[in-house]
N, C-alpha and C positions, 0 to 999 in steps of 0.2 A: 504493500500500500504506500507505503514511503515514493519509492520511486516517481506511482501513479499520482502523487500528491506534487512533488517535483514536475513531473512534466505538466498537471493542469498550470500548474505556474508559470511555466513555459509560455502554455499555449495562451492566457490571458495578461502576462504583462510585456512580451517579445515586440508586440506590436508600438507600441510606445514609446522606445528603445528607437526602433526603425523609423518611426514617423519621426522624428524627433532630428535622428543621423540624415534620412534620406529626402525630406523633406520640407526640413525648416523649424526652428523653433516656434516661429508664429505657428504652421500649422500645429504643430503638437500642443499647443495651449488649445486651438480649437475643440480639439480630437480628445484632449485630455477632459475635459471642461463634459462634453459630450458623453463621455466615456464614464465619470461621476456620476452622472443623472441615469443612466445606463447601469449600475450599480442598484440604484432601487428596487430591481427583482433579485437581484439576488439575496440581497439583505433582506429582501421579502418572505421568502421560501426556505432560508436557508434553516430556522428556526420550526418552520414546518418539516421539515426530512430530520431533524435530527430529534423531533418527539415522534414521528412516524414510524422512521427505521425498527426501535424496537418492537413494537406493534405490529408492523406488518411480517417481522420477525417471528412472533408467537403466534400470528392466525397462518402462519405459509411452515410452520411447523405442525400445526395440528391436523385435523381433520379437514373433509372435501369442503364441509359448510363454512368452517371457519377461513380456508384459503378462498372459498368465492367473497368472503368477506374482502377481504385482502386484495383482490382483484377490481369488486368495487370501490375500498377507497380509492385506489390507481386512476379509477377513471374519473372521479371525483377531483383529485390533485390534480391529472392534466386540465377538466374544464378549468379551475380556478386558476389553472397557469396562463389557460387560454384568454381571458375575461381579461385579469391581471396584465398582462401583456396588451392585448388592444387598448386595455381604457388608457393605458400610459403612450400609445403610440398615438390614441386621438387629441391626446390633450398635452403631445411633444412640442406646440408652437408653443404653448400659452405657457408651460414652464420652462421653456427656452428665453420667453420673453420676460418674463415676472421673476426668475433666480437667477440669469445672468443679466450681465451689461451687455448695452443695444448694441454692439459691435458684433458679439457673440447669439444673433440674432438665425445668421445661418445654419448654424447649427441642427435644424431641429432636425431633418433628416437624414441626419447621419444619428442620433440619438434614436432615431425611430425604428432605425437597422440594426442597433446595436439590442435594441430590446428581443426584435426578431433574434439574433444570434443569441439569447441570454433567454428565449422562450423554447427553444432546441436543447439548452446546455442542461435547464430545468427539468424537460422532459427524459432528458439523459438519465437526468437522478432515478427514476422511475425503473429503467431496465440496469442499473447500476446496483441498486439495492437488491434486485432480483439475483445477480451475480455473486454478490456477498452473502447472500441465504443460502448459495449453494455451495460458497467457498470457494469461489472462482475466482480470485483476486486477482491469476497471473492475468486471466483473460480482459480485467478492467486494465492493468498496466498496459498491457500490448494495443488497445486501442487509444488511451492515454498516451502513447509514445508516439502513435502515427497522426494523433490530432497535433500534438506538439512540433512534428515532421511537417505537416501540411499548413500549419500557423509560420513557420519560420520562411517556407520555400515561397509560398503566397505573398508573404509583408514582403521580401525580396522581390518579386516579380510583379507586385502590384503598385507599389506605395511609387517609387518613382515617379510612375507616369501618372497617377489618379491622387496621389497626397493621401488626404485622409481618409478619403471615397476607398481607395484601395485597401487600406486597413481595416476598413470594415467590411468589406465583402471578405480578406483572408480571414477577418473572423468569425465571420457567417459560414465562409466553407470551413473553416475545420470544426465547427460546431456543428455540422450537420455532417460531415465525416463520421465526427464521436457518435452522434447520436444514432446517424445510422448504422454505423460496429456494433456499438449496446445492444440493439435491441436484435439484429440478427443472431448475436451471442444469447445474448439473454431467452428470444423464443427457442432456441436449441436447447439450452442447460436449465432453464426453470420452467417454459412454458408460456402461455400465453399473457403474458405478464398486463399487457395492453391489446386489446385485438389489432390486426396491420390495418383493418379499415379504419377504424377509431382515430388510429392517432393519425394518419397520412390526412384523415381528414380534416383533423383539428390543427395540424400543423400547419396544411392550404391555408386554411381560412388565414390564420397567423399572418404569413407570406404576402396574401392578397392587399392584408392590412399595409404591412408595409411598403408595396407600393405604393398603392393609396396615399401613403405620406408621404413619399418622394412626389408623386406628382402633388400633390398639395402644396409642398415649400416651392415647387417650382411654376406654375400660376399664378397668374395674376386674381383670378375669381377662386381661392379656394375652400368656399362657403358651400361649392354644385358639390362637394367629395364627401359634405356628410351625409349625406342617402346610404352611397355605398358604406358608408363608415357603421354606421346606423344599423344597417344589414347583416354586417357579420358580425356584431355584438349582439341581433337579435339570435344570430342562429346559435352563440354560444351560451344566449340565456334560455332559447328553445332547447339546449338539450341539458340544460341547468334541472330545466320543468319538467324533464321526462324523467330525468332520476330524482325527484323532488321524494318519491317514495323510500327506493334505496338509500337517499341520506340520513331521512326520519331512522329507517330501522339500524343505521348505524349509529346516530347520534343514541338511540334508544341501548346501545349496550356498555354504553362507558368505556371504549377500548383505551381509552387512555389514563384507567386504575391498573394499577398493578394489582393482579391476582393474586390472591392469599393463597403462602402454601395448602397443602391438600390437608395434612394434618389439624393447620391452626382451620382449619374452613370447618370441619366436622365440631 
């Protein structure tokens, strides 16, 4: 796990390093600045996976009932990544505009891509912990080493010619490298940890978002883009509503008591 802790490191501060060397200290204030606000998901969730892990530990150790448990909250934690993610990518002008100074205005799309790459890295968590149930740790390294691989070759081959624009898409591909490694490892060695239709579809939606905000920073009228915007937060609140049951019965078990040994229980 060491290693695999090392190269996420890699693959999240490398770029910074580069933009900095290959493109300018002004750009790297841009990029940096951007990259901050971009940080709010993670500080978001990170506090969610680490009450989770054990939990979904003890329902993917027990019985069939208690691991469908465990596969519902999964889908539960992507919506909320998915939600989480769009509301910050619609409302990346207005905290672009309101937390930095007006120079740092442009920003907001490249903030809105970085959330993209940081709604992948998130979703990663999910076939990540899968691997760690089964003790598959080398297999989390070996894809941790080729996103670190693919962060380094990227910032090199992008940042030059695109500045910051290029650091952020190397950071978009090798979050979606990981993410896509994870979860191929993960349906082999644990199973169907997330279904492929599920998350390929909740990842889209994500994606489409982030366009949407690129073209939005780049328009002159970007008021016509909340319809779409509007749309693919209805449809992650439409499948909010379809498992609105499944949450109730999870919320209804307190998976987050620690169970009394079997002795002290009697």
């Amino acid at each position: 796990m060491i290693p695999s802790f090392f190269c996420n490191w890699v693959s999240n501060s490398i770029d910074r390093l580069f933009v900095g060397r290959l493109a300018g200290m002004a750009t790297n204030a841009l990029y940096g600045a951007a990259t901050q606000l971009g940080n709010i998901l993670q500080i978001a969730f990170l506090p969610v996976f680490m009450t989770y892990m054990p939990i979904f530990y003890r329902l993917s150790g027990a019985g069939a009932e208690e691991r469908d448990v465990a596969l519902a909250c999964n889908r539960l934690i992507m919506l909320l990544i998915g939600v989480a993610g769009c509301l910050l990518i619609a409302v990346a002008p207005l905290l672009a505009g309101t937390v930095l100074p007006a120079s740092y205005i442009g920003v907001s799309g490249t903030f809105a891509w970085l959330i993209v790459a940081g709604c992948f890295a998130q979703a990663a968590g999910i076939a990540t912990i899968g691997l760690y149930h089964c003790r598959r740790t080398d297999l989390v390294f070996y894809i941790s080493a080729l996103q670190a691989v693919v962060a380094i070759v990227a910032d090199i081959a992008l940042i030059p010619s695109m500045g910051r624009q290029g650091a952020v898409l190397a950071q978009l591909l090798s979050n979606v490298a990981a993410t896509t490694g994870l979860f191929i490892l993960a349906w082999r060695v644990y199973g169907d940890v997330l279904k492929r239709a599920f998350l390929v579809r909740n990842l889209t939606a994500i994606v489409i978002m982030g366009f949407l905000a690129e073209i939005q920073s780049r328009v002159a009228a970007p008021v016509i883009l909340l319809v779409p915007e509007t749309m693919v937060l209805v449809f992650f609140c439409g499948q909010i509503w379809a498992e609105r049951q499944t949450a109730r019965d999870i919320l209804s078990k307190n998976l987050w008591q620690t169970p009394e040994p079997a002795g002290q229980a009697a």
